[in-house]
C-alpha positions in Angstrom: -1.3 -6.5 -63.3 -1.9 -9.4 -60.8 -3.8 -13.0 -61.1 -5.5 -12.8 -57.4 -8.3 -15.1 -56.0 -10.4 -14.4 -52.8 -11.9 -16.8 -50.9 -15.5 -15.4 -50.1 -16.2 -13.1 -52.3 -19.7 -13.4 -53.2 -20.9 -10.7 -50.7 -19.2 -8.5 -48.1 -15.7 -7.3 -47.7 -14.2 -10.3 -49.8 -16.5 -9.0 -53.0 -16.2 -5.0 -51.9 -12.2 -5.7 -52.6 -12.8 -7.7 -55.3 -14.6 -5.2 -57.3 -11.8 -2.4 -56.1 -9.0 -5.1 -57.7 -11.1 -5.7 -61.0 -11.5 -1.6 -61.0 -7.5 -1.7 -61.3 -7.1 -3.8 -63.7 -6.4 -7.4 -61.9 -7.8 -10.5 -63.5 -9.7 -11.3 -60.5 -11.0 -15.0 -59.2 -14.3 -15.0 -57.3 -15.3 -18.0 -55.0 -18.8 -19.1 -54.0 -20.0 -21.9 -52.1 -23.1 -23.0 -54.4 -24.3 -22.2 -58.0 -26.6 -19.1 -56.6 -24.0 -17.7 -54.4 -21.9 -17.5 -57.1 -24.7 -16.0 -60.3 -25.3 -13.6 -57.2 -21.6 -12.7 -57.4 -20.7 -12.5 -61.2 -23.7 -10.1 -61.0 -22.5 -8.3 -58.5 -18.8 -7.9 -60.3 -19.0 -8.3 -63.8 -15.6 -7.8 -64.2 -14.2 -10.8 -62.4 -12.7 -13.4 -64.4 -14.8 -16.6 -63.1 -16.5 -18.1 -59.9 -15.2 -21.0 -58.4 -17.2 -22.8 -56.5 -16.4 -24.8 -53.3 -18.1 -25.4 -49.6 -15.6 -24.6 -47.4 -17.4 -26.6 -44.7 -16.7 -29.8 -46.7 -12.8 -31.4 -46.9 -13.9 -32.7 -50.2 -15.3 -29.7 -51.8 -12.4 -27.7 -50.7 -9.7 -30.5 -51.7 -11.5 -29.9 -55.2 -11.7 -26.3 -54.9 -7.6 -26.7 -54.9 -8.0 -28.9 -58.2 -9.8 -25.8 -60.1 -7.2 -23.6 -58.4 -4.0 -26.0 -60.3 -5.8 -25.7 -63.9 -5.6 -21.8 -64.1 -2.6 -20.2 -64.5 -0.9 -19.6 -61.2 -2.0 -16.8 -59.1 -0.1 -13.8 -57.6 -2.3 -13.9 -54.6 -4.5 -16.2 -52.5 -6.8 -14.5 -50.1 -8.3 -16.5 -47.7 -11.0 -13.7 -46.9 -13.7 -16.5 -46.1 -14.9 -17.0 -42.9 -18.1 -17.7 -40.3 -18.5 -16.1 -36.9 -21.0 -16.8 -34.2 -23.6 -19.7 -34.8 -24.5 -23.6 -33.5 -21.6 -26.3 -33.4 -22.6 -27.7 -37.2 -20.5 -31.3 -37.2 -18.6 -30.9 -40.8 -15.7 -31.8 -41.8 -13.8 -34.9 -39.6 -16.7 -34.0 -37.1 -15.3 -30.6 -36.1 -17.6 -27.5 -36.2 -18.5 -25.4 -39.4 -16.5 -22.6 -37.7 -13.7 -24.7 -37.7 -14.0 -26.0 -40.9 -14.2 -22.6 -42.9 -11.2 -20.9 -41.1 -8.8 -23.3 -40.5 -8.8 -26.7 -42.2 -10.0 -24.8 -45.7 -7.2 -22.1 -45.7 -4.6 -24.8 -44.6 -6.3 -27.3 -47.4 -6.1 -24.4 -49.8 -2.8 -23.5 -49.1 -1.2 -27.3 -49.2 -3.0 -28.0 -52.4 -3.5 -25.1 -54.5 -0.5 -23.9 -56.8 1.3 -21.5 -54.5 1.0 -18.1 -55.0 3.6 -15.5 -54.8 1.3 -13.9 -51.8 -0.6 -15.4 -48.7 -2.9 -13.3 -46.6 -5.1 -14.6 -44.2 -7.7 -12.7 -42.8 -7.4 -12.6 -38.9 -9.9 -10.5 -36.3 -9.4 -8.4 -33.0 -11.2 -11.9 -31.8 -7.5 -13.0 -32.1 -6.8 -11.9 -28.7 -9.0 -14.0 -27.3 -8.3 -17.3 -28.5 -5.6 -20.1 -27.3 -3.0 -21.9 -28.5 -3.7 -25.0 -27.1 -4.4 -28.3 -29.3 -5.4 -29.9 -26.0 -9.2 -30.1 -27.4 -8.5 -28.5 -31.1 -12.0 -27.7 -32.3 -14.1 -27.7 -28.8 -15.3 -31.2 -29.8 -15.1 -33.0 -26.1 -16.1 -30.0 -24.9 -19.4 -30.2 -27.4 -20.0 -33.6 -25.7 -20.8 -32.2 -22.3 -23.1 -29.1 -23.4 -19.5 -26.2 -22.8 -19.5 -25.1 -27.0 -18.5 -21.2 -26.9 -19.1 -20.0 -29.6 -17.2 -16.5 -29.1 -14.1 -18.9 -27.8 -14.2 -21.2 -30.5 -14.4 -18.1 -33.2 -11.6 -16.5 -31.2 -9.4 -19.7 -31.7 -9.8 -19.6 -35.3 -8.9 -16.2 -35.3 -5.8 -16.9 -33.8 -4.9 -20.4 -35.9 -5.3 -17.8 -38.7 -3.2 -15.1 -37.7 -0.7 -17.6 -37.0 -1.2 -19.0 -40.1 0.3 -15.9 -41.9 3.8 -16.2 -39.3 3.8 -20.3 -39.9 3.5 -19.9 -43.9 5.6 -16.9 -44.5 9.0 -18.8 -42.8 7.9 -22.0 -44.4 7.9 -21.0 -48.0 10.4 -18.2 -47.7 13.0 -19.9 -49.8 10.3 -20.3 -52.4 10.0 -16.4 -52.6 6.8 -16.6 -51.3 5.3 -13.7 -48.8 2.6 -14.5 -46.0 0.6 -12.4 -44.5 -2.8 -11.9 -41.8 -4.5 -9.0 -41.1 -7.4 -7.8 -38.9 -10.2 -5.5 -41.4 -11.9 -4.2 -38.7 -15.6 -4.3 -36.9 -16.8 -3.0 -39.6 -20.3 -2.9 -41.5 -20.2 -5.9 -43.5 -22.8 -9.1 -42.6 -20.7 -10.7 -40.6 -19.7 -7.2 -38.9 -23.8 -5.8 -39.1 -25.0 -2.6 -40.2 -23.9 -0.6 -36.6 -20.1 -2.0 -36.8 -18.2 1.5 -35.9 -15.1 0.4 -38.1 -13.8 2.4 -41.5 -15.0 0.0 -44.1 -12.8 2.2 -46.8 -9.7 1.5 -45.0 -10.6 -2.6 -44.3 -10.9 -2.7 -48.3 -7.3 -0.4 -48.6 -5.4 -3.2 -46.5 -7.3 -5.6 -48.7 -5.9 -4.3 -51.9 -2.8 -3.6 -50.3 -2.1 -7.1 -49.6 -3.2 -8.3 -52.5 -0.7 -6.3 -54.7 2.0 -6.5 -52.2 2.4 -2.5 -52.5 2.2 0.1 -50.3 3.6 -0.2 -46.7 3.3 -4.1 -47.3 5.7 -4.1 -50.6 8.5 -6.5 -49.4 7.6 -7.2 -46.0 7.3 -10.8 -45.1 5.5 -12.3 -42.1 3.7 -9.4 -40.7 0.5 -8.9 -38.8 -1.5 -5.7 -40.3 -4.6 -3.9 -38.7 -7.7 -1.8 -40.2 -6.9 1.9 -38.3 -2.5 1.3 -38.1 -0.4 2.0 -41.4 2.9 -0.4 -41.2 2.2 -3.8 -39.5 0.9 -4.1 -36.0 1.2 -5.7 -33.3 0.1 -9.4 -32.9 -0.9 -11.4 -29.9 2.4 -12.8 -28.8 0.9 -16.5 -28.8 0.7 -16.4 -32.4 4.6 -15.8 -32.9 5.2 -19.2 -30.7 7.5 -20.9 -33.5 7.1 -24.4 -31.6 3.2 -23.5 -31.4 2.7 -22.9 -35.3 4.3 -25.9 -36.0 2.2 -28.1 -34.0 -0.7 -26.4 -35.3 0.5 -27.5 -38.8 0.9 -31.1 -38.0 -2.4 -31.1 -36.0 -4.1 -30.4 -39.5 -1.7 -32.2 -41.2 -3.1 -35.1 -38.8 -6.7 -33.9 -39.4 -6.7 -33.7 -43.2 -3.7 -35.8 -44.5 -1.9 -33.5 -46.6 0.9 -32.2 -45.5 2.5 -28.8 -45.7 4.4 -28.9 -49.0 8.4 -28.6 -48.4 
C-alpha cells in the first residue's frame, strides 16, 4: 500500500478520491487551508492519516506546507488536486493573482521543496486549450493595471502551466525514477464544476486513484497527458509539449519564488 498526499482534499473531487484511496488501504494525507477546513475534512474521512494545513495563496504557508511534507516519511504520490477557477484578481503571493497563486507557484513550491515522491500528477482542465504559453505578462498583472483581467484566460493559462507541468517534471526527474503526470477530471459535479456539470464524476475519481497508484493503463508510463472519458493517455494541447517553453516556465518561477528546480 501507498503513502499518497492530495492537495485539496477537504471537499470535492480531491476528498471524493481521498476517501476511495483510504477505502483501499493507502495511508492517506489530507490538506486544508485553515483549522476548519481541515476538522471539516478529518470528519469527512476518518480514515485519513492527518491534515496538513497550508494556504496555497500564501508563498510562505506553502514553503511551510513543504516543511510538514519533509518530516513524514516520504510519500509514493503528491497530488496537486488543488485549485481555484473563476473569481476577482486577489493580489497574493509576489502580487500575482490568487488564481495564480494556487495553481502554479504552489504545485511548483511543493514540488521543489517537498521530499520527492515516486509519483507527480497535476491536475489539468479542458480550460487547457485555451491558455498560452507566453511569459510576456505571466500572471495578467500589467494587464490588471489597465482594467483587461480575464478571468476565463487567466484560469486557462494555469491550466496549461499545469499540464505542462506534468511533461517538464517527468523528463526532469526521470533519472531519479520519478513518474509525472497531468490529467483533465472532467466538467463534472463538484463545487468548482456545480451541481449541472454533465461530466462522469465515477470516472474523474477512477483516473484519480489510477494515478495515484500508478496502476492500471498508467502503470509505467511516464509523462503523459490523461483525460476523464479516454482510457490510455490523450492527447494534449501541443503548446504544452514545447521543451524550450517548459523550461522557461520553470525558470520564470524559479525567478518568482527563488527555489529552484532540484537537479
Amino acid at each position: 500500500m501507498g503513502r499518497i498526499f492530495v492537495t485539496g482534499s477537504s471537499d470535492g473531487l480531491g476528498l471524493r478520491a481521498a476517501k476511495q484511496l483510504v477505502s483501499k488501504g493507502h495511508t492517506v494525507y489530507l490538506h486544508a487551508r485553515n483549522s476548519q477546513r481541515a476538522s471539516d475534512a478529518r470528519n469527512a474521512c476518518p480514515g485519513a492519516a492527518d491534515v496538513l494545513l497550508g494556504d496555497l495563496t500564501s508563498i510562505e504557508e506553502t514553503k511551510a506546507l513543504a516543511h510538514s511534507l519533509s518530516k513524514l516519511e516520504p510519500m509514493d504520490c503528491i497530488f496537486h488536486n488543488a485549485g481555484l477557477y473563476l473569481g476577482p484578481y486577489r493580489a497574493q503571493a509576489e502580487g500575482y493573482p490568487a488564481v495564480f497563486a494556487v495553481n502554479v507557484i504552489a504545485p511548483y513550491l511543493l514540488t521543489c521543496l517537498a521530499p520527492l515522491p515516486r509519483r507527480l500528477v497535476y491536475a489539468s482542465s479542458d480550460s487547457h486549450w485555451g491558455g498560452s504559453a507566453s511569459l510576456e505578462d505571466f500572471g495578467w498583472r500589467e494587464r490588471n493595471k489597465t482594467g483587461r483581467f480575464s478571468q476565463g484566460s487567466a484560469y486557462a493559462d494555469t491550466k496549461l502551466y499545469n499540464t505542462m507541468f506534468g511533461f517538464a517534471f517527468a523528463r526532469r526527474f526521470a533519472s531519479r525514477g520519478v513518474f509525472a503526470h497531468s490529467v483533465d477530471p472532467g466538467w463534472v459535479p463538484t463545487k468548482l464544476g456545480g451541481a449541472g456539470a454533465p461530466g462522469d464524476i465515477k470516472e474523474s475519481e477512477r483516473l484519480y486513484v489510477m494515478l495515484a497508484e500508478g496502476t492500471g493503463e498508467a502503470e509505467g508510463k511516464n509523462g503523459c497527458f490523461w483525460e476523464n472519458g479516454k482510457r490510455g493517455p490523450a492527447q494534449a494541447k501541443q503548446d504544452a509539449y514545447d521543451e524550450k517553453a517548459q523550461d522557461a516556465l520553470l525558470k520564470k518561477l524559479e525567478e518568482i519564488t527563488g527555489v529552484k528546480v532540484p537537479e
